[in-house]
N, CA, C and O of each residue as an XYZ file, in Angstrom:
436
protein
N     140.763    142.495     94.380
C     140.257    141.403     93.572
C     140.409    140.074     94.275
O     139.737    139.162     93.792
N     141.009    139.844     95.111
C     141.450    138.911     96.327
C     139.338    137.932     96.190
O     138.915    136.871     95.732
N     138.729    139.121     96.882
C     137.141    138.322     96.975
C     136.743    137.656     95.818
O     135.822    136.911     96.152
N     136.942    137.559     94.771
C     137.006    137.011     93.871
C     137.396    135.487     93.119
O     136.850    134.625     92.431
N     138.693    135.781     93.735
C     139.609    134.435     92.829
C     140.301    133.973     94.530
O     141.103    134.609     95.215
N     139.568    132.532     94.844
C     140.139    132.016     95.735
C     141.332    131.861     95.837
O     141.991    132.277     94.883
N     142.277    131.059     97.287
C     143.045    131.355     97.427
C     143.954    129.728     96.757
O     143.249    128.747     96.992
N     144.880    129.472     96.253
C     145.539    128.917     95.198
C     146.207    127.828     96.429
O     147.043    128.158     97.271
N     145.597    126.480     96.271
C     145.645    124.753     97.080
C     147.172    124.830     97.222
O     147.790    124.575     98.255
N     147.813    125.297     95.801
C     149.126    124.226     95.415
C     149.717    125.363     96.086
O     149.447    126.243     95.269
N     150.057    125.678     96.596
C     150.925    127.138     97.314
C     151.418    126.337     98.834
O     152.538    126.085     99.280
N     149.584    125.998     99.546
C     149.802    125.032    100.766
C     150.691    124.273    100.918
O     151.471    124.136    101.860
N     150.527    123.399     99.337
C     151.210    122.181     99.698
C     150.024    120.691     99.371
O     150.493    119.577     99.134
N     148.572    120.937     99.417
C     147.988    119.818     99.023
C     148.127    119.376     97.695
O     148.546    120.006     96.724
N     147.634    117.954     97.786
C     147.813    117.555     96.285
C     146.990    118.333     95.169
O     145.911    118.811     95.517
N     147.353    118.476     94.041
C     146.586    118.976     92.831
C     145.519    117.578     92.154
O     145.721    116.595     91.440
N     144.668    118.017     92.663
C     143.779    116.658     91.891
C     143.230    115.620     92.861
O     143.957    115.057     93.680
N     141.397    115.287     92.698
C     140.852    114.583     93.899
C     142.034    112.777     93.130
O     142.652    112.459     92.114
N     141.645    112.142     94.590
C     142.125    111.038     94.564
C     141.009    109.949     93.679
O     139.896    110.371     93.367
N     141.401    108.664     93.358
C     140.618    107.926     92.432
C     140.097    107.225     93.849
O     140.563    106.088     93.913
N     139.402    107.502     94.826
C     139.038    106.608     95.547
C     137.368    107.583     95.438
O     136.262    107.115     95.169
N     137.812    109.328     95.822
C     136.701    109.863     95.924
C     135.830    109.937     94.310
O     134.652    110.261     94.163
N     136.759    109.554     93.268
C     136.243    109.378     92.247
C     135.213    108.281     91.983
O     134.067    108.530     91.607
N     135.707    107.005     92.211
C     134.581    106.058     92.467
C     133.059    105.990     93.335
O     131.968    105.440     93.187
N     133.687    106.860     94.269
C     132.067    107.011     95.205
C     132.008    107.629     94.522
O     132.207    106.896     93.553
N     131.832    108.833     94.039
C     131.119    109.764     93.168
C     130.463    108.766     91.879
O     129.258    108.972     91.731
N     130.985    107.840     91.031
C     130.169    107.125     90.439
C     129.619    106.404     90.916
O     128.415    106.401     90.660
N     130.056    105.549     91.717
C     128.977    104.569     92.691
C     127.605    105.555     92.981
O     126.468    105.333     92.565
N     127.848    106.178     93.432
C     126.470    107.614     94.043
C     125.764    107.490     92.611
O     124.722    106.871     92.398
N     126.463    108.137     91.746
C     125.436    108.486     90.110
C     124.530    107.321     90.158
O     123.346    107.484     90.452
N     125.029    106.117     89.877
C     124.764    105.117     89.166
C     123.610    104.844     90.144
O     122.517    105.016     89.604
N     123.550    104.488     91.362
C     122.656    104.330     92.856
C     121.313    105.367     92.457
O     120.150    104.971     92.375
N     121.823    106.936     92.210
C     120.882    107.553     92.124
C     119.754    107.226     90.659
O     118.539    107.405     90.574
N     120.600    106.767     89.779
C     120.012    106.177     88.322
C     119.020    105.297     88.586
O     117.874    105.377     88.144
N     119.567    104.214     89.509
C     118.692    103.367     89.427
C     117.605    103.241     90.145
O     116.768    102.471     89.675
N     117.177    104.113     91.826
C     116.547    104.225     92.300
C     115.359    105.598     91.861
O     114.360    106.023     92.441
N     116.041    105.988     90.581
C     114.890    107.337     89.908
C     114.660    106.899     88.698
O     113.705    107.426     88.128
N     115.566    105.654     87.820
C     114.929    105.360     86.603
C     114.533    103.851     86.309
O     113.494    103.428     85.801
N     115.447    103.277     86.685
C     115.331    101.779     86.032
C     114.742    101.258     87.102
O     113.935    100.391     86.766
N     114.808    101.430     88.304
C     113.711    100.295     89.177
C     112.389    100.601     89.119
O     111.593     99.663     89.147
N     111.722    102.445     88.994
C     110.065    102.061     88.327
C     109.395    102.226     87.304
O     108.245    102.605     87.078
N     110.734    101.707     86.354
C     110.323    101.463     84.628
C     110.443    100.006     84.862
O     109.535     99.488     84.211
N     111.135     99.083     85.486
C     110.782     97.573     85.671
C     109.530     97.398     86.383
O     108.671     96.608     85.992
N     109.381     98.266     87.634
C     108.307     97.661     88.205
C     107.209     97.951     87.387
O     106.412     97.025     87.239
N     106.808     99.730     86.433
C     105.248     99.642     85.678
C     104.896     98.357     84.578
O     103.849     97.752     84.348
N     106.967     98.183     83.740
C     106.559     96.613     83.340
C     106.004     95.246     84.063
O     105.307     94.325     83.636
N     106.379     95.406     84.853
C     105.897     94.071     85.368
C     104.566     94.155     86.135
O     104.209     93.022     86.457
N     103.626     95.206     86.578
C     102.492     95.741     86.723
C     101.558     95.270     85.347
O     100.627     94.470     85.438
N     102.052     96.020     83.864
C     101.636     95.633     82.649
C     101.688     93.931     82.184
O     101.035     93.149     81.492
N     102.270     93.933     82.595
C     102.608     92.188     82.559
C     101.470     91.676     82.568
O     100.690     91.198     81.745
N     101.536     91.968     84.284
C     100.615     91.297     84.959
C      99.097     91.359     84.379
O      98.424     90.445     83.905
N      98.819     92.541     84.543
C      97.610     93.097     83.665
C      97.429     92.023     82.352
O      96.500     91.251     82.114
N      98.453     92.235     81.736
C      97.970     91.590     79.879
C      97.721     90.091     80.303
O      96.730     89.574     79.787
N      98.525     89.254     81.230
C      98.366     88.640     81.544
C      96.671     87.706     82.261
O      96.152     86.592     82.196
N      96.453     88.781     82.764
C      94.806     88.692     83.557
C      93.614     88.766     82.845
O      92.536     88.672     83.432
N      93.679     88.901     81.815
C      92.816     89.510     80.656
C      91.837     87.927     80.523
O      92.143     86.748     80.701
N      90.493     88.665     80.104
C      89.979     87.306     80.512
C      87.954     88.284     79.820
O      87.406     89.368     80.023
N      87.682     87.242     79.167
C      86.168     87.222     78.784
C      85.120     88.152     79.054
O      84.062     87.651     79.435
N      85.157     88.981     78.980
C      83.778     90.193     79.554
C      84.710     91.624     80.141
O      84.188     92.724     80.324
N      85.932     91.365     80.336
C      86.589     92.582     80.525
C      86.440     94.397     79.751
O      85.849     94.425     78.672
N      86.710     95.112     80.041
C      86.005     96.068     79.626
C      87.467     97.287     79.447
O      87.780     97.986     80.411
N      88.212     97.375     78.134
C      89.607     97.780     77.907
C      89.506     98.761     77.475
O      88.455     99.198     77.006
N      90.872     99.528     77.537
C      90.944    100.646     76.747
C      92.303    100.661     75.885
O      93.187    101.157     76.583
N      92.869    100.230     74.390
C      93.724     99.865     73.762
C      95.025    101.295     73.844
O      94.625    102.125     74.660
N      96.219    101.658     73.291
C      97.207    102.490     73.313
C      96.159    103.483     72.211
O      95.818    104.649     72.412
N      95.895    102.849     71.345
C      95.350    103.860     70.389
C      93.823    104.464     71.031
O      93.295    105.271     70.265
N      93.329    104.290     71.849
C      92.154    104.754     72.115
C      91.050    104.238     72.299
O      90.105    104.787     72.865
N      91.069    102.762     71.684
C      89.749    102.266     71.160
C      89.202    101.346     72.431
O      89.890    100.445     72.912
N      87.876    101.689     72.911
C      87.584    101.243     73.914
C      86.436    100.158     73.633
O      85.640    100.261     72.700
N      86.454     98.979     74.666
C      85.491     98.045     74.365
C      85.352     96.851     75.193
O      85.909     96.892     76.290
N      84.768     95.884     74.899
C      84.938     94.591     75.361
C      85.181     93.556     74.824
O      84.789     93.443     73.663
N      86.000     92.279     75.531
C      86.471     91.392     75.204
C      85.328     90.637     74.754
O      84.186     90.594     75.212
N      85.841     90.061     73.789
C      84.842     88.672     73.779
C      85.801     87.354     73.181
O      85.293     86.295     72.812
N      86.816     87.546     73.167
C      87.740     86.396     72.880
C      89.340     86.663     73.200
O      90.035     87.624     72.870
N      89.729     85.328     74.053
C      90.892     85.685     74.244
C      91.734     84.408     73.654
O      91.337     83.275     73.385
N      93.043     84.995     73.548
C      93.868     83.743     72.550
C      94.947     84.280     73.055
O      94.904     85.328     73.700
N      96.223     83.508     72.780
C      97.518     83.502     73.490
C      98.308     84.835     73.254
O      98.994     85.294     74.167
N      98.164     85.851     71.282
C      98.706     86.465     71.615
C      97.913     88.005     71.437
O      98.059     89.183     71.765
N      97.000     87.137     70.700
C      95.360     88.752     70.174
C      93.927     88.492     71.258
O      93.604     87.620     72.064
N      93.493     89.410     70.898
C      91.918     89.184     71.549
C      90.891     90.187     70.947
O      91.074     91.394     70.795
N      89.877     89.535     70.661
C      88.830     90.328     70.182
C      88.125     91.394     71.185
O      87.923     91.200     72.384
N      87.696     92.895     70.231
C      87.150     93.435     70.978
C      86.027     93.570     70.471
O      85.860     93.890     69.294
N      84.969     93.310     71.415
C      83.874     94.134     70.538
C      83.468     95.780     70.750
O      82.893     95.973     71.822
N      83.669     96.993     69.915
C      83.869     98.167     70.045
C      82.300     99.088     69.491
O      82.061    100.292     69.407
N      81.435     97.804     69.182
C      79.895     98.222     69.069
C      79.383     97.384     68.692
O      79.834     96.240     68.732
N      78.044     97.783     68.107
C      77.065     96.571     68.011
C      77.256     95.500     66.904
O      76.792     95.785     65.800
N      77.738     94.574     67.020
C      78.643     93.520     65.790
C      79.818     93.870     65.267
O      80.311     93.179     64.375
N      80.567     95.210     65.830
C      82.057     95.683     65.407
C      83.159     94.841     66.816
O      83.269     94.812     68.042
N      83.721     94.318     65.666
C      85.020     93.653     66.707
C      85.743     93.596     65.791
O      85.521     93.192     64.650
N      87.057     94.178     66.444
C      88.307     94.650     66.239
C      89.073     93.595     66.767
O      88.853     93.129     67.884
N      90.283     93.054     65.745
C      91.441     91.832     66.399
C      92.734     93.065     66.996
O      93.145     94.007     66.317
N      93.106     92.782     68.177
C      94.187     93.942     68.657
C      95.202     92.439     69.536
O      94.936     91.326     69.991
N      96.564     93.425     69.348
C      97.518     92.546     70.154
C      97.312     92.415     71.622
O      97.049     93.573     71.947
N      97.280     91.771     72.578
C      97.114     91.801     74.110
C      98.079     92.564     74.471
O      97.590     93.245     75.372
N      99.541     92.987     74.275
C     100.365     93.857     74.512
C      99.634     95.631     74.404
O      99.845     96.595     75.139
N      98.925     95.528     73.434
C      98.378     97.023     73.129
C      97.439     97.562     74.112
O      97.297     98.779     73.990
N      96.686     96.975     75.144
C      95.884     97.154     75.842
C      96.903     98.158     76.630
O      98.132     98.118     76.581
N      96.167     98.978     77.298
C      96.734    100.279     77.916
C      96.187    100.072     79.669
O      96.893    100.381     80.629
N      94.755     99.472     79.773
C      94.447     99.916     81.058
C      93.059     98.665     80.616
O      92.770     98.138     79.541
N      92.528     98.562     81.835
C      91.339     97.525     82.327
C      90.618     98.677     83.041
O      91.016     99.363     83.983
N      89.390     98.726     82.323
C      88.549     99.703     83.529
C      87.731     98.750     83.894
O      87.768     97.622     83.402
N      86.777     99.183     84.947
C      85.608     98.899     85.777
C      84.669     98.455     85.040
O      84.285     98.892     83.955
N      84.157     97.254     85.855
C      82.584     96.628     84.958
C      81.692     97.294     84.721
O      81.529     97.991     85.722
N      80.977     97.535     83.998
C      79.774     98.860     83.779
C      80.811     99.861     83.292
O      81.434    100.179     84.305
N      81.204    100.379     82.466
C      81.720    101.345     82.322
C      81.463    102.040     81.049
O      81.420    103.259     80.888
N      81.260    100.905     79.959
C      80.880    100.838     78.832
C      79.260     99.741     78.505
O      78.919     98.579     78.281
N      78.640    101.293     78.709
C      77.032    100.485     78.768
C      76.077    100.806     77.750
O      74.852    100.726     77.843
N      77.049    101.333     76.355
C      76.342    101.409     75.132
C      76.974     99.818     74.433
O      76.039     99.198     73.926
N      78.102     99.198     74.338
C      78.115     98.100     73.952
C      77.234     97.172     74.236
O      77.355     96.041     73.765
């Protein structure tokens, strides 16, 4: 049964238990790995979106979180009108916009 159950540290003579030095790199490491797989490109798609809501501007051609696709025809500091058909315009928050597509994209409005 020897292959089994390694052979027992404290018998040697080493200490029982890692030291608090290798403990800290081991969190230093976690925390490093956290932030280079979560929080630095959940800041950067915010600040991408930012930018975006930010740029928004007269004849643009959107697509909102809920689906609703259309064009601008008014912009204001914190809503903007869409128009989503022929005399249908919808007031939506500028935050809700999801994506900016391409001019021509929507060529039944």
């Amino acid at each position: 049964m020897d292959f089994l159950i390694s052979a027992a540290h404290a018998q040697e003579g080493a200490p029982a238990g890692g030291g608090m030095i290798e403990f800290l790199i081991m969190i230093v490491i976690f925390f490093a790995i956290m932030y280079f797989l979560i929080i630095r490109p959940q800041s950067k798609r915010a600040k991408e979106h930012r930018n975006m809501v930010d740029a928004l501007s007269k004849g643009d051609e959107i697509v909102t979180n809920g689906g609703v696709a259309g064009k601008i025809t008014e912009v204001s500091d914190d809503f903007i009108k869409v128009d989503v058909a022929e005399g249908v315009n919808v007031v939506v928050q500028r935050q809700s916009v999801a994506s900016v597509m391409p001019k021509g994209t929507l060529k039944d409005i």
